[in-house]
C-alpha positions in Angstrom: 216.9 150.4 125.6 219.5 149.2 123.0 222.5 149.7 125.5 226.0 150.9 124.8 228.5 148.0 124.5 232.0 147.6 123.5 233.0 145.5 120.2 236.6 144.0 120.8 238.2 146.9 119.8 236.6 148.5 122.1 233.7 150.9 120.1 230.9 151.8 122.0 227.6 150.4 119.8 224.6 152.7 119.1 221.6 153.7 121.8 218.1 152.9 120.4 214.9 152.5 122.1 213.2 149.0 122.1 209.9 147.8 121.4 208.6 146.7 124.7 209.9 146.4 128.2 212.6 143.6 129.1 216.3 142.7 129.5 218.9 145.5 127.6 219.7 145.0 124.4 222.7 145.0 121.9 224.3 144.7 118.6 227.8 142.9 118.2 228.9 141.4 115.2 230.2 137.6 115.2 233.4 137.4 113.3 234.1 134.6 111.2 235.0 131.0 113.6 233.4 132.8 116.4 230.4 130.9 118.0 227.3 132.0 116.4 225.4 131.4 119.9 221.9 131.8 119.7 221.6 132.8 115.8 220.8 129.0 114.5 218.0 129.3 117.0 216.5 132.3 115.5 216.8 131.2 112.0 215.0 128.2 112.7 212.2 129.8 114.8 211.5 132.7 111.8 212.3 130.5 108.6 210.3 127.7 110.0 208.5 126.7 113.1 207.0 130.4 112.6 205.5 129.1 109.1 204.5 125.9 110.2 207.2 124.1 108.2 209.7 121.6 109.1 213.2 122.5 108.3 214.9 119.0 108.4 214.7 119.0 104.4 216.2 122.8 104.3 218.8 123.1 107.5 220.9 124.5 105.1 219.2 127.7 106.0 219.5 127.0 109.6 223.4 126.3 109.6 226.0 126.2 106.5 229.4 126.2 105.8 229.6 129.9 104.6 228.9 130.7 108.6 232.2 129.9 109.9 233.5 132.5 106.8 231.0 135.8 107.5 230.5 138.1 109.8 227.4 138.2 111.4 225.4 141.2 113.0 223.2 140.2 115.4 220.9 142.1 118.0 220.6 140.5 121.0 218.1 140.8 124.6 220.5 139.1 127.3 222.0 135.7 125.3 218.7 135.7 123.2 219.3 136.6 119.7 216.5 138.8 118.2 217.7 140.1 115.1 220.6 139.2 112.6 222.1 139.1 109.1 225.1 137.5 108.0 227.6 139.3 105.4 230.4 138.2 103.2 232.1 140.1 100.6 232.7 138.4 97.3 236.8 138.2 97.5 236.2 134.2 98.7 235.6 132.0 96.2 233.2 130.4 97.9 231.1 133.2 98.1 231.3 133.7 94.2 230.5 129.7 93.9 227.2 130.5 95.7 226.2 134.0 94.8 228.1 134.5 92.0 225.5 133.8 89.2 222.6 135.2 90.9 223.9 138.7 91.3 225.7 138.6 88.0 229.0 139.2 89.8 230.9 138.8 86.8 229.7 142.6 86.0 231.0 144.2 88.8 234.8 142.2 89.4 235.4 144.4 85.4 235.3 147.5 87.2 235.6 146.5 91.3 237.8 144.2 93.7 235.4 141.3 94.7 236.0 142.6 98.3 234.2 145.9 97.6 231.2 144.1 96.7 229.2 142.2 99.8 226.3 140.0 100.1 223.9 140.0 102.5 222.3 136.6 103.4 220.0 135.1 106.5 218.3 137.9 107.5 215.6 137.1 110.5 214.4 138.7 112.9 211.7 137.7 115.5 208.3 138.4 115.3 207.5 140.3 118.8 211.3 142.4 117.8 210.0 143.9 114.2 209.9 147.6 115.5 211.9 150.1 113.6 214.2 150.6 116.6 215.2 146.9 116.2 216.1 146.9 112.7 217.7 150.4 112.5 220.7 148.9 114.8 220.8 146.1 113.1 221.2 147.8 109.7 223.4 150.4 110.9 225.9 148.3 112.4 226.0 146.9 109.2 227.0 150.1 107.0 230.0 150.2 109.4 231.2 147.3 109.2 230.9 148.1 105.1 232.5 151.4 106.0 235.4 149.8 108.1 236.0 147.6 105.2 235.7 149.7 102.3 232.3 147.6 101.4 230.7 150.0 98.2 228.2 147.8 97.4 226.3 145.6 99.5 223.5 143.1 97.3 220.7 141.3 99.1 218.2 139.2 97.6 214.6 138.8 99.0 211.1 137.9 98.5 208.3 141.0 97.4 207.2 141.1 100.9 210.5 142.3 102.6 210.8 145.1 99.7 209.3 148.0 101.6 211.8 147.5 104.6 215.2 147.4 102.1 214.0 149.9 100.0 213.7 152.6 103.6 217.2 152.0 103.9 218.4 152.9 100.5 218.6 148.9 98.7 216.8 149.7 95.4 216.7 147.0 92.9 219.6 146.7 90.1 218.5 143.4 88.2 215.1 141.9 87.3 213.5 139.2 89.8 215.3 136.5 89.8 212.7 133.4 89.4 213.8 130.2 90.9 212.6 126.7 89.9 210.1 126.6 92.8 208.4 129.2 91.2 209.4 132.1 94.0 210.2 135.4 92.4 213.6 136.5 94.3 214.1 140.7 94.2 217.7 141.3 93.7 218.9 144.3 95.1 221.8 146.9 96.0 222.8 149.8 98.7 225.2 151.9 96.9 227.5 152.9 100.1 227.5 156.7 100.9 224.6 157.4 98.0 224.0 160.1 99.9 221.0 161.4 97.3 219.2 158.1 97.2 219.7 157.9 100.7 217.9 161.4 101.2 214.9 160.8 98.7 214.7 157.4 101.0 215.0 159.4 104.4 217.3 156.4 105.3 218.5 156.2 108.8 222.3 155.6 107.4 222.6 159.2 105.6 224.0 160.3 109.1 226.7 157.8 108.2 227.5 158.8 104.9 231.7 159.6 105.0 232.0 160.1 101.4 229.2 161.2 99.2 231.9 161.5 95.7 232.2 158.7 95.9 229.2 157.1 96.7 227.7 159.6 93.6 230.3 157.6 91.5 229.4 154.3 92.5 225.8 155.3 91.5 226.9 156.0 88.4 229.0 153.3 87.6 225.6 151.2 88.6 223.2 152.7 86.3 225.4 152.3 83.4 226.4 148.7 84.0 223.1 147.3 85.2 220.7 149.4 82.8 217.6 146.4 83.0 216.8 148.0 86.5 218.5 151.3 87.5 217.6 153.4 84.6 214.4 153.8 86.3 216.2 155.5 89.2 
């Protein structure tokens, strides 16, 4: 079972079953200069040792300086991390130095604050954890921390394979792939917060959490008309 625990204000965290039998587990998030435990673990073990690569030439994606500035979400069995993603909103300039280009921020700070706008970066999760149940928590602990900080828009950008598994939770793309010099096609894509219609067509696990579906219709809107390359098809 994914057991009830207490954040450090005190919230209990959400109940979910669990793929297969073991120790309890449960979501916290990692707040920015907190010890990331056993997350670098994780990364490495998904991003590389399960491909059969060696990550000395890209431990960047292992450990970076934007960690000590996010807030990560991660699942954990015991002290074993299982499943995480790491989140920053686009109000440090750091952030905008590394994302900025690649999700065309520049279109949204004409309308938004940069903090209203997140990214979503180093998602993993290991390979005997990928059950719904797993992700779900993950995910939905997520969309509250977006709630709790008046997140609208959250952008994540991934390869073709991890499409399906965005696009469930209401992420639908709002740019063209981006293609990088390696060759890789990179799907950039958004989760308008509290779209509750997109979230219904979807049959997302977060429309239970929608708060304010005016406002996520607006945000919608505002999307389509800015980014017409992608969203007109939605």
């Amino acid at each position: 079972m994914l057991t009830a625990a207490s954040d450090p204000a005190g919230r209990a965290l959400p109940r979910a079953s669990r793929p297969s039998a073991g120790e309890p587990l449960r979501v916290r998030r990692i707040l920015p200069g907190e010890p990331l435990g056993d997350v670098q673990r994780l990364r490495r073990e998904v991003y590389f040792q399960e491909q059969g690569k060696n990550d000395k030439l890209h431990s960047w994606r292992v450990a970076d300086g934007l960690d000590a500035s996010g807030t990560i979400v991660v699942v954990e069995e015991g002290r074993k991390a299982v499943a995480t993603l790491r989140l920053h909103d686009f109000g440090s300039p750091a952030v905008q130095v590394e994302y900025g280009s690649l999700f065309q921020i520049d279109r949204f700070a004409r309308s938004w604050p940069l903090e209203r706008v997140a990214v979503c970066t180093r998602f993993a999760v290991q390979a005997d954890q990928r059950a719904k149940a797993v992700v779900d928590a993950l995910v939905e602990e997520t969309y509250r921390h977006a709630h709790e900080y008046g997140i609208q828009f959250g952008l994540i950008a991934c390869e073709p394979f991890l499409y399906s598994v965005f696009e469930h939770y209401g992420f639908r793309e709002y740019l063209p792939p981006a293609v990088l010099p390696s060759g890789m096609a990179l799907l950039r894509m958004g989760l308008v917060v509290d779209d509750a219609v997109i979230l219904r067509e979807c049959e997302s696990p977060l429309l239970p959490m929608v708060r304010n579906p005016v406002a996520g219709s607006a945000a919608h809107g505002w999307l389509m008309r800015t980014f017409p390359e992608k969203t007109s098809a939605l």
